[in-house]
C-alpha positions in Angstrom: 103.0 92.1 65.1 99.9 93.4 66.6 99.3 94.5 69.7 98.2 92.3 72.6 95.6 92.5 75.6 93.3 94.1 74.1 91.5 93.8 70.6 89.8 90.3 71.7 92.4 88.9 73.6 91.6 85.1 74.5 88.5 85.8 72.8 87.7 83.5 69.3 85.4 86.1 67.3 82.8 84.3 65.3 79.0 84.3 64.6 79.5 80.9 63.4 80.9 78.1 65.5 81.7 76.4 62.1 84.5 79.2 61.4 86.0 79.6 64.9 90.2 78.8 63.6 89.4 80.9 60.5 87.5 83.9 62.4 90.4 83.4 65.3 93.1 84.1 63.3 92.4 87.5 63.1 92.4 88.5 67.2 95.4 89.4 69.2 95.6 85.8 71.2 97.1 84.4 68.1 99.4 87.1 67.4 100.8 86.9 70.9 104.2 85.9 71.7 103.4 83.3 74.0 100.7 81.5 72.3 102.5 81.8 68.5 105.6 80.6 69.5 103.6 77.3 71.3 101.3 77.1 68.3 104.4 77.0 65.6 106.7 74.7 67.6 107.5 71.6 65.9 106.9 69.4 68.9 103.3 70.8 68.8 100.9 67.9 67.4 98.0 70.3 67.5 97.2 73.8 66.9 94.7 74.6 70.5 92.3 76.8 68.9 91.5 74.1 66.4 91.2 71.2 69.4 89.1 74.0 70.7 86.9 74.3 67.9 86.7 70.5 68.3 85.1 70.3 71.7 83.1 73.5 71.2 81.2 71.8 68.4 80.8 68.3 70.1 83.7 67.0 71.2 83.2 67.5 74.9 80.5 67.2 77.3 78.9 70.0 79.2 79.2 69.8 83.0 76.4 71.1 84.8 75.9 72.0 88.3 74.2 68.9 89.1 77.5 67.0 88.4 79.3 68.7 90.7 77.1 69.2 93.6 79.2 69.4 96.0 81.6 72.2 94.6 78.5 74.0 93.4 76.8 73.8 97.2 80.2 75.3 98.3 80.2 77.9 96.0 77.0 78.8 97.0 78.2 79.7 100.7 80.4 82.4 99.6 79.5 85.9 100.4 81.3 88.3 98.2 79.6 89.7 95.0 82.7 88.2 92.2 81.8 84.7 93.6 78.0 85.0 93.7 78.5 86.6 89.7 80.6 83.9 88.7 78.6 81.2 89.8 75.7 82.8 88.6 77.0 82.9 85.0 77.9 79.1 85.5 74.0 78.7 86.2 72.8 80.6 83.4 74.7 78.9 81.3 76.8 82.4 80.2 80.2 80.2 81.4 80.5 76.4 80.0 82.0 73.8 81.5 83.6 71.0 79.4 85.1 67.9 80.0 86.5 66.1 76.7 85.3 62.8 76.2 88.4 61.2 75.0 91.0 62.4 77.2 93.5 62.2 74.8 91.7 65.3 73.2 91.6 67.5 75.6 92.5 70.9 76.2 95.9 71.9 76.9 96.6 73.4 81.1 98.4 76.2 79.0 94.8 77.7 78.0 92.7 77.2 80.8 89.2 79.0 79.2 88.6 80.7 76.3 85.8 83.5 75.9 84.0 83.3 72.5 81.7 85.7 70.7 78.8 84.3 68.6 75.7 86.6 67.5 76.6 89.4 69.7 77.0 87.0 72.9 79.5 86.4 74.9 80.2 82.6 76.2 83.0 82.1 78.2 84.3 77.9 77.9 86.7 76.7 80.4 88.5 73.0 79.7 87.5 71.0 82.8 89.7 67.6 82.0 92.5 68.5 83.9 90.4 69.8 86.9 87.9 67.6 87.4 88.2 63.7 89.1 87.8 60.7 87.4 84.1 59.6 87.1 83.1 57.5 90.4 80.4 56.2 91.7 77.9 59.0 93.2 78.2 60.2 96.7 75.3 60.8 98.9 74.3 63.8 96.8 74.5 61.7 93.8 77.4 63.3 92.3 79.2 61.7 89.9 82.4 63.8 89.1 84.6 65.8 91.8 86.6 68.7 91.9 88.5 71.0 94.3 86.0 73.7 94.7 89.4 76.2 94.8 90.1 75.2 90.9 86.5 75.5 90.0 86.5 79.1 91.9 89.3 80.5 90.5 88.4 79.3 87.1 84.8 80.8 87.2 86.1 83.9 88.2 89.1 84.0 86.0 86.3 83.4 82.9 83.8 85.8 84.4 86.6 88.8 84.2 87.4 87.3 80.6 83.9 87.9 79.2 83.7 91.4 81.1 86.7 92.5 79.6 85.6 91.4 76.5 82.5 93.2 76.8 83.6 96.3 77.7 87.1 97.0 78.0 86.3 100.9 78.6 86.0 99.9 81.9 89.6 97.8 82.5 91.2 100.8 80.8 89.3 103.4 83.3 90.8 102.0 86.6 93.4 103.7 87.5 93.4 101.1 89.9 94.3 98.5 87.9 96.2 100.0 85.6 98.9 100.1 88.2 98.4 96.8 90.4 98.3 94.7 87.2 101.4 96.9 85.9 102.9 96.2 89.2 102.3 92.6 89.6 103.2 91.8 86.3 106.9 93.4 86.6 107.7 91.9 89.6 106.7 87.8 87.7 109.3 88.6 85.6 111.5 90.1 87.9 111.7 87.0 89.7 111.9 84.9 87.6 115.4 87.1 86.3 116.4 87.5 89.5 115.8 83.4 90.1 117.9 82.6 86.8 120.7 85.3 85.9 121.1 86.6 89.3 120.1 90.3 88.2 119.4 91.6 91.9 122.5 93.1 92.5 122.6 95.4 90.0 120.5 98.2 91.1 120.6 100.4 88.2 119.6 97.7 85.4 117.3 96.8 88.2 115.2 99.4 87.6 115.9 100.1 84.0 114.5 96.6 83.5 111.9 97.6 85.5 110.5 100.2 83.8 110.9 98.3 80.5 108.7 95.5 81.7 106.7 98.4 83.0 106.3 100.3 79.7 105.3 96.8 77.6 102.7 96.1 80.1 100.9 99.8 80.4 101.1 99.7 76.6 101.3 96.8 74.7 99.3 94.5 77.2 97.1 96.5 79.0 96.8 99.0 76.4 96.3 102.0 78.7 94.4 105.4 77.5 96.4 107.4 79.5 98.7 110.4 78.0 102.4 109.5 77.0 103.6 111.7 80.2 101.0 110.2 82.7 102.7 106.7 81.3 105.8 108.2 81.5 105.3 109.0 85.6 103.4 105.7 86.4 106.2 103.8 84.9 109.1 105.4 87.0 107.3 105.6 90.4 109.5 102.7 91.2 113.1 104.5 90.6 115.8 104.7 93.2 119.2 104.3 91.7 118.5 106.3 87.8 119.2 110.2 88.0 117.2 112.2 85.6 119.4 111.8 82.9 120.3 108.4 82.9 116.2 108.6 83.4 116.0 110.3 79.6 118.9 107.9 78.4 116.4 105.0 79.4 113.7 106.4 78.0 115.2 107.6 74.5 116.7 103.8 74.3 113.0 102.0 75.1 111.7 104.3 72.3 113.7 103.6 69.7 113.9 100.1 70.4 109.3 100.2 70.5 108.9 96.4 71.4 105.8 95.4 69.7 106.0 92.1 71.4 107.3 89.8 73.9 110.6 88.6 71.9 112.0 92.0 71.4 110.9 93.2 74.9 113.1 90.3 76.2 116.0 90.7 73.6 116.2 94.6 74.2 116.2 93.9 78.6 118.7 91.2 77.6 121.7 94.1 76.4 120.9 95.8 79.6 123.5 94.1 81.7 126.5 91.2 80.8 124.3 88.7 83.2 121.3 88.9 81.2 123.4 88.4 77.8 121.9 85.0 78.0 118.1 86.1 78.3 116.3 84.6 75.3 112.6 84.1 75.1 112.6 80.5 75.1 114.3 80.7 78.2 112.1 83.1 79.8 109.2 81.1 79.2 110.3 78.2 79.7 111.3 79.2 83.4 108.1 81.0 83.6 105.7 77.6 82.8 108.1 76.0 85.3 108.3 78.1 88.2 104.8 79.6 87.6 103.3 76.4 86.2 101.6 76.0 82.5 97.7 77.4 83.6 100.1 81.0 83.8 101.7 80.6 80.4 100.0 83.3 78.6 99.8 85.7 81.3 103.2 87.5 79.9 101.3 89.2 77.0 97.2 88.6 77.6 95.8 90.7 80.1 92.7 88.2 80.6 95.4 85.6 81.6 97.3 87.8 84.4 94.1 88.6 86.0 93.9 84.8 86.0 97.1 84.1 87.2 96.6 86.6 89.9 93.2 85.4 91.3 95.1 81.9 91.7 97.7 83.2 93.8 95.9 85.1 95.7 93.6 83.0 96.6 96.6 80.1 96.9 94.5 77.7 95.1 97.1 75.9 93.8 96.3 75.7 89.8 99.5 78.4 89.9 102.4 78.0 91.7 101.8 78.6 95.8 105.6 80.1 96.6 104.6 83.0 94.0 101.7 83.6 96.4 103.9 86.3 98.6 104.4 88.6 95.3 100.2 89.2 95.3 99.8 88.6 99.2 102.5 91.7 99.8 101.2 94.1 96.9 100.2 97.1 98.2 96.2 97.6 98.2 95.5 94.1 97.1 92.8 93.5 99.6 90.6 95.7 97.2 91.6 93.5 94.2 87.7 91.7 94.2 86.0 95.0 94.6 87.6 96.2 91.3 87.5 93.4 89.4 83.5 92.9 90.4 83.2 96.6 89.1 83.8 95.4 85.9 80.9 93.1 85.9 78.5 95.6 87.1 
């Protein structure tokens, strides 16, 4: 399986919008875990990418920011520079809005946006049918649709990281900053969520072993990280209490040799790690992890550009993710500088 997060995660690469499924086929999105397993169930009546393709090329009507003046005039009134940039590419027309014109055909809440590549450009598309308010009558300011201007923040902003990433992942991978609050945010989701269904608390030492598994995948399957084996090695144990050096080396040796590639054996290797997690299976997982942390989070687990997502939401309590996961990213240490080093990957 290939590796996810990085080489054009949630990113369809194609110079021809005629050839998106075929061209997509080949990025890590649709190698992922999460997204394949969705993509291949049976109850599945279509494949995303191509419903995708479907609005992209005509199926779906381009919302403009004289649709939603309101939200747009909101918007407008914030003062901090990932806002301003993100409403700015919505403007320019470098994010596209799209609301399906049969309902019936729209986008899935489990992919929220989608960044695209076409002649060297990248277009960032978010689905807008789940978001936006049934047409009405205009308002005052002749507006015809409505949305909470939360959702559309969150969802600009969660598009405008996607296409910077994209761009220039050089700079995701060069913050040491985000190396570890993304690392750290995204172990203690899952925690949770194994704490919330097999009771795993209690059992300091697999506590932390499982820890440090979740934080290995991440650093380097998910965020792909350029730092040296041993700096991984220290980043990735920073949170040990109960493991002595060499139950420390036993762990270590054990994640090696098992070398998840993806999210199934990640979860089927944590899943020997103590009798109540025998019943760990990835179904399970993610199927407590739509429901506690709600679909728009589905393919956070293994997509960098959709944890970033998924973190924005909660920390601005927006509500497109779950609100009572809002304390893990409220309590993080050093979130308050989150914006500032997201909006240096824009600059």
């Amino acid at each position: 399986m290939a590796m996810v997060g990085f080489n054009d995660s949630a990113l369809i690469n194609t110079d021809s919008y005629g050839d998106i499924v075929g061209r997509f086929s080949e990025s890590a999105l649709s190698t992922s875990d999460s997204y394949s397993t969705y993509r291949d169930n049976p109850t599945t009546v279509e494949d995303p990418l191509s419903r995708a393709k479907s609005l992209i090329t005509g199926g779906a009507r381009v919302i403009g920011t004289d649709e939603l003046l309101t939200a747009h005039a909101q918007l407008k009134q914030y003062s901090n520079g990932l806002t301003r940039a993100a409403v700015k590419a919505w403007e320019e027309g470098e994010i596209i809005l799209l609301y399906a014109n049969d309902p019936k055909q729209s986008m899935i809440e489990l992919v929220p946006f989608l960044t695209i590549r076409s002649g060297g450009k990248y277009t960032g598309y978010i689905f807008m049918n789940k978001w936006i308010g049934k047409p009405r009558q205009p308002d005052r300011l002749g507006t015809t649709l409505s949305i909470n201007s939360s959702y559309l923040h969150d969802l600009l902003v969660g598009s405008l990281v996607a296409r910077a990433i994209r761009s220039d992942y050089h700079r995701l991978v060069s913050s040491p900053y985000l190396e570890s609050m993304l690392m750290r945010l995204y172990t203690e989701f899952a925690w949770r969520l194994l704490v919330r269904r097999f009771g795993i608390g209690a059992d300091k030492v697999a506590g932390d072993t499982v820890k440090y598994y979740l934080n290995r995948f991440f650093t380097e399957k998910v965020f792909e990280s350029k730092s040296s084996p041993e700096d991984i090695e220290t980043l990735t144990k920073k949170h040990y209490r109960f493991i002595d050096p060499m139950k420390s080396d036993e762990m270590t040796r054990a994640y090696n040799e098992a070398s998840p590639n993806g999210l199934i054996e990640l979860l089927a290797l944590i899943s020997k790690l103590a009798d109540t997690l025998a019943g760990l299976t990835f179904p399970i997982f993610m199927n407590s992890w739509m429901d506690y942390y709600y679909p728009p989070a589905y393919l956070a687990m293994d997509n960098v550009d959709y944890l970033i997502f998924m973190i924005t939401t909660l920390k601005n309590v927006s509500g497109i993710c779950n609100y009572l996961a809002s304390d893990i990213v409220k309590d993080a240490k050093g979130i308050r500088t989150f914006d500032e080093e997201l909006l240096k990957l824009i600059q």
